[in-house]
C-alpha positions, -999 to 999 in steps of 0.1 A, spaced: -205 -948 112 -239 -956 95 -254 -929 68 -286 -919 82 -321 -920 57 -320 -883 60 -284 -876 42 -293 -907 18 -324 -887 7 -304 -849 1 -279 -863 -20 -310 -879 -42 -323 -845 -39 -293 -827 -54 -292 -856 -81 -322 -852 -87 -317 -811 -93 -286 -815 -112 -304 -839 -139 -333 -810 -138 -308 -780 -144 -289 -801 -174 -319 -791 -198 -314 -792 -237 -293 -755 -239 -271 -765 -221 -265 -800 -233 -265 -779 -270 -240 -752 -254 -216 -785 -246 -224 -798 -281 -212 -759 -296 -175 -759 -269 -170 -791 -285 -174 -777 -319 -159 -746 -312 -125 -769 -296 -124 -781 -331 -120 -752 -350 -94 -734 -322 -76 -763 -327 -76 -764 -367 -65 -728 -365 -37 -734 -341 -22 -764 -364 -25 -740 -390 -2 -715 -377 23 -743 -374 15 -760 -409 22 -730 -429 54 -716 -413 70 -751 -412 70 -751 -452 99 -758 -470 117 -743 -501 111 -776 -517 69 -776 -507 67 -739 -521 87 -752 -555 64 -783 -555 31 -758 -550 42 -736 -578 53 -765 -603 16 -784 -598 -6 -749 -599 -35 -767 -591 -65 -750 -571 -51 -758 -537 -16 -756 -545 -29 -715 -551 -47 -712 -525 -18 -721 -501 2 -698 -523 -18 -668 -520 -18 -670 -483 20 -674 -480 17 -640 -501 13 -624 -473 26 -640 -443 21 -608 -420 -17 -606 -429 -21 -645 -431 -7 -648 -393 -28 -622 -382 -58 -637 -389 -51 -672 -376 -42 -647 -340 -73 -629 -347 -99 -662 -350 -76 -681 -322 -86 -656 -298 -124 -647 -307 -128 -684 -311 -114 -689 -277 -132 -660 -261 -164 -679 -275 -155 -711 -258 -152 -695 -223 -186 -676 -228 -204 -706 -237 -187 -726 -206 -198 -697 -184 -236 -710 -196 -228 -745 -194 -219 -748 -162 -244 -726 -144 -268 -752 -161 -251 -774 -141 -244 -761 -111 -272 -739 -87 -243 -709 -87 -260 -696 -55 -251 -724 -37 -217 -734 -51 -201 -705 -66 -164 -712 -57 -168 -744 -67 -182 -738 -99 -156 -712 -113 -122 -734 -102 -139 -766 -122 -146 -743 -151 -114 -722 -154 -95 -759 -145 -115 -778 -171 -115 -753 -198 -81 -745 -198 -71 -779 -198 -92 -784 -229 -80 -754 -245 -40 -760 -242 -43 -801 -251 -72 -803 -282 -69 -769 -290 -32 -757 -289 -5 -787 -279 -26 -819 -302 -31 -802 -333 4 -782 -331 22 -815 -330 4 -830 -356 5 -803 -379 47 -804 -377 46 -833 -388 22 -833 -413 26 -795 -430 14 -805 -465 -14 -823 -456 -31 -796 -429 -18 -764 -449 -42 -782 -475 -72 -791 -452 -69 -755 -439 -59 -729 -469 -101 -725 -478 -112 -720 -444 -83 -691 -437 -89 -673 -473 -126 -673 -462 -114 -659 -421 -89 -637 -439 -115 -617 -456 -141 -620 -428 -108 -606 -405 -93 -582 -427 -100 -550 -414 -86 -562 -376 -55 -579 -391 -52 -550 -415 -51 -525 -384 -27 -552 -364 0 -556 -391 -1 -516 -393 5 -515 -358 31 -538 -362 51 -524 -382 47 -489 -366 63 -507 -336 89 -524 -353 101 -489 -367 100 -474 -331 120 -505 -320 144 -504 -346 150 -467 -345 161 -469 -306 180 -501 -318 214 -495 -310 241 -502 -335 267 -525 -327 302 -518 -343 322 -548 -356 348 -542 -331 322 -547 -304 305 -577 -320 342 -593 -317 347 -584 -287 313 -598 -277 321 -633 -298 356 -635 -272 333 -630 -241 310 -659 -251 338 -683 -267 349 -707 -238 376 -732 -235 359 -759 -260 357 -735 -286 386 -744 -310 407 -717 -325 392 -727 -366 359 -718 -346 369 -686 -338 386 -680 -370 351 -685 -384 329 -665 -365 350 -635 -369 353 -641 -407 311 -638 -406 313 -609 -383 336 -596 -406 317 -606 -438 289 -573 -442 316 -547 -433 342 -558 -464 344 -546 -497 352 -558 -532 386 -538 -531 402 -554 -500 400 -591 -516 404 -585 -553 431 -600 -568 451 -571 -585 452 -564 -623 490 -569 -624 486 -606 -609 453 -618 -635 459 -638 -663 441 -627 -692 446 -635 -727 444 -605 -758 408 -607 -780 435 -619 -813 457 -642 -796 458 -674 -822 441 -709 -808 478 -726 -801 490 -703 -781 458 -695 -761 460 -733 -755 497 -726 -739 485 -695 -716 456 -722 -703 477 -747 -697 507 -723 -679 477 -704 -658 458 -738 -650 424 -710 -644 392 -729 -651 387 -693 -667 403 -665 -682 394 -626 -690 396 -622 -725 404 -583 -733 410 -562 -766 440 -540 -766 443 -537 -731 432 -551 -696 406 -519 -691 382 -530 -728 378 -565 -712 357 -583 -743 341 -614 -720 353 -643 -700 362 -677 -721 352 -706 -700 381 -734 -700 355 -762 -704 341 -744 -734 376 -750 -752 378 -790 -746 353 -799 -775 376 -780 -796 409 -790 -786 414 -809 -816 416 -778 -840 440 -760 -860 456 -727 -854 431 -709 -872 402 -719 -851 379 -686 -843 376 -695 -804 364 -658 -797 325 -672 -802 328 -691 -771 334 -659 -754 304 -651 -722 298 -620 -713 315 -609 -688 305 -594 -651 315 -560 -641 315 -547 -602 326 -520 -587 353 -517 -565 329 -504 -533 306 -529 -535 303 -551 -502 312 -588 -506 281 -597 -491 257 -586 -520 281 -599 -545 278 -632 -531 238 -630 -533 247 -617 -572 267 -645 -578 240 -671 -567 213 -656 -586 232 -654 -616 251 -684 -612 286 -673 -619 318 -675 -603 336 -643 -615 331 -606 -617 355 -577 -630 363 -550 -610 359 -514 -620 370 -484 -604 354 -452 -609 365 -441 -641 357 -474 -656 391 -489 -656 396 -524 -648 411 -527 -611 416 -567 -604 393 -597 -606 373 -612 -574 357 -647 -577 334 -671 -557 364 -685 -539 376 -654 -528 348 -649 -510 343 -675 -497 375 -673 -481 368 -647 -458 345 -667 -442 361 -701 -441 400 -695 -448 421 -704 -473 408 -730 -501 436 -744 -521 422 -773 -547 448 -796 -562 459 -771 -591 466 -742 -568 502 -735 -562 514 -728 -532 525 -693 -532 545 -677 -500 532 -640 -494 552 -639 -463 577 -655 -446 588 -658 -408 622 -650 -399 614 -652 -361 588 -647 -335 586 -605 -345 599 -605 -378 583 -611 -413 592 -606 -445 566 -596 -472 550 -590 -503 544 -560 -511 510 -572 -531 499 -586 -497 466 -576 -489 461 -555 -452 436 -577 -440 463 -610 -448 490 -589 -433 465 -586 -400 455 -617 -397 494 -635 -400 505 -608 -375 476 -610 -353 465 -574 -354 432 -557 -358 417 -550 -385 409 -510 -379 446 -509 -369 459 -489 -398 422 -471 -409 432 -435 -399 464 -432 -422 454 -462 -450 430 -440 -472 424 -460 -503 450 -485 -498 444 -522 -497 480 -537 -496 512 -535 -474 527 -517 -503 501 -491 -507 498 -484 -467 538 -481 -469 533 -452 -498 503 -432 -476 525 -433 -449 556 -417 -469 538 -400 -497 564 -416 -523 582 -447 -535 609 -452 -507 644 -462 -512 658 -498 -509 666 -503 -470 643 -474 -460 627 -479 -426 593 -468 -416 578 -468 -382 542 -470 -373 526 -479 -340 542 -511 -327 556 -520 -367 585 -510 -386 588 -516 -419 617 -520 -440 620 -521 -474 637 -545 -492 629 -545 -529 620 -519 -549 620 -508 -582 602 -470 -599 569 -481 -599 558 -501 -573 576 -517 -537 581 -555 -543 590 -567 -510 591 -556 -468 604 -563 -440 586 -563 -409 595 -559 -372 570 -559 -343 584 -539 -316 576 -556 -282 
């Protein structure tokens, strides 16, 4: 079918009024969304750039100091204020964008006569430019290069964050009065329920080691210094006069990379001698004065929660702490690896010796230390933990749940019962109860 001269000559006609209509404002409106595409999309990267920092980048801006180097760290100052402003340009620059598209595009189109058409090309095209040069682009750059754009981009925000900083002043302060309602309706979850919740979401694939170790986590906050110290009556420690040969003995016997050093008795302990302080000196008399190699020692209190110990330990880089109780007495010795171990298991190096709290007689039965620690004794009999809280008080061992429960030192062959247990005792002299035997009743 043949285009008749009529038709030929309205589409020149509409040519002809589209050239007329794309005058210079609007070809400088198109020049400005360009622009304006730029910086959105320097702002987004920048979001990106500056919260994909390393440890090592923040060490390596600190160690340099130069102008830029502060710049970037000044910003990172304030993280809340710093991501409120890139949020705050993002969306004014973005608002601009749209505005300026609205003028573009009536410069381009006779709105009266194509209205529809005219918003569905400028909402598609816009938003297409938007989420690929301004957002997706310059965010995957940016990840990969962090250093380089937090660098470009660390003047421009210092300049926006003081331009912004009454709106992201007013944001963060909503923020946080948010974040308090939210955390105040928060409900708090009890470690029983977070175990119960990690059984729920374990499956088949989940090995038993992996479920050994998420509970030890869950368990982690919620355990104190008490329950894994190793007793005072099971530390070696050496007296403040001991003479150098026989100091060399104890080391050698206790095969500790480091032992308490104490003057008159266990609760004045003087410091902690570090083994590999010694070897240098190995070659000297008797008489060698060895108490200058002594480092101060580290002194926690019983109630304190194994979780901020361990941060204590890595700041101070140390491995060992005394424990105190509240009068200032010495109660045991915890260390790094005891920690540890309530996360991850038991450690055992090459110089531990393997030494049998328990033993299994059968499937129910069990015969124990009395030194064995309630959350040991749980976890070989496969009990809760909270089993024993209501009648336990202070008590951290078998032996001391087996003296709350009968208010006195039992007799030998003494039986105790207690839920599904009963406990019989098997050694015992006047001070303390050396050894149990346990029955789980079906």
């Amino acid at each position: 079918m043949e285009e008749s001269p009529e038709s030929y000559s309205n589409l020149a006609a509409s040519l002809n009024t589209l050239i007329l209509n794309f005058s210079f404002d609007a070809l400088l409106g198109l020049g400005a969304i360009f622009l304006l595409l730029f910086v959105s999309a320097m702002v987004s990267g920048s979001e990106i750039a500056f919260f994909s920092l390393t440890h090592h980048d923040i060490d390596g801006f600190r160690k340099r100091q130069k102008t830029i180097d502060r710049k970037i760290l000044a910003l990172l100052e304030r993280p809340n204020r710093l991501l409120a402003t890139i949020l705050i340009a993002n969306n004014v620059i973005n608002i601009a964008i749209i505005i300026l598209s609205t003028i573009v595009f009536r410069a381009f189109f006779e709105m009266q006569l194509h209205p529809v058409l005219a918003f569905i090309l400028q909402v598609a095209l816009i938003t297409f430019l938007i989420l690929l040069f301004a957002e997706v682009l310059p965010k995957v750059y940016a990840s990969r290069h962090p250093k380089r754009f937090s660098a470009f981009m660390a003047g421009p925000l210092l300049v926006l964050r003081k331009f912004f900083q009454p709106l992201s002043a007013l944001l963060v302060k909503t923020t946080r009065i948010i974040d308090k309602r939210m955390e105040k309706k928060r409900p708090n979850l009890s470690m029983n329920e977070l175990s119960h919740a990690l059984e729920i979401t374990t499956d088949e694939s989940t090995t038993e080691e992996d479920k050994n170790l998420l509970r030890g986590i869950v368990r982690f906050g919620n355990t104190y210094v008490r329950e894994i110290m190793k007793s005072r009556v099971d530390v070696v420690a050496v007296e403040y006069g001991t003479p150098f040969d026989t100091l060399i003995l104890t080391i050698q016997e206790a095969g500790y990379s480091r032992i308490p050093v104490y003057r008159d008795n266990f609760d004045n302990v003087e410091g902690i001698l570090y083994i590999k302080d010694l070897l240098p000196h190995l070659d000297k008399g008797s008489n060698y004065q060895w108490q200058k190699l002594l480092r101060n020692a580290f002194f926690v209190p019983e109630s304190k929660r194994i979780n901020d110990l361990l941060k204590e330990f890595q700041e101070k880089k140390i491995h060992m702490a005394i424990v105190v109780d509240e009068y200032g007495g010495t109660s045991g010795l915890v260390t790094l690896e005891d920690i540890l171990e309530e996360i991850v298991g038991e450690i055992n190096d090459e110089f531990d010796m393997e030494e049998a709290i328990y033993s299994k007689l059968d499937t129910n039965t069990f015969v124990f230390e009395g030194k064995t620690l309630l959350k040991d004794f749980c976890k070989i009999t496969g009990t809760e933990d909270g089993l024993f809280n209501e009648i336990k008080g202070e008590a951290d061992t078998l032996a001391g749940l087996i003296l709350e429960i009968k208010q006195e030192i039992p007799y030998k062959g003494a039986k105790i019962t207690y839920k599904q247990f009963v406990f019989e005792i098997e050694s015992v002299d006047k001070r303390r109860i050396k050894r149990i035997k346990v029955k789980l009743k079906d």
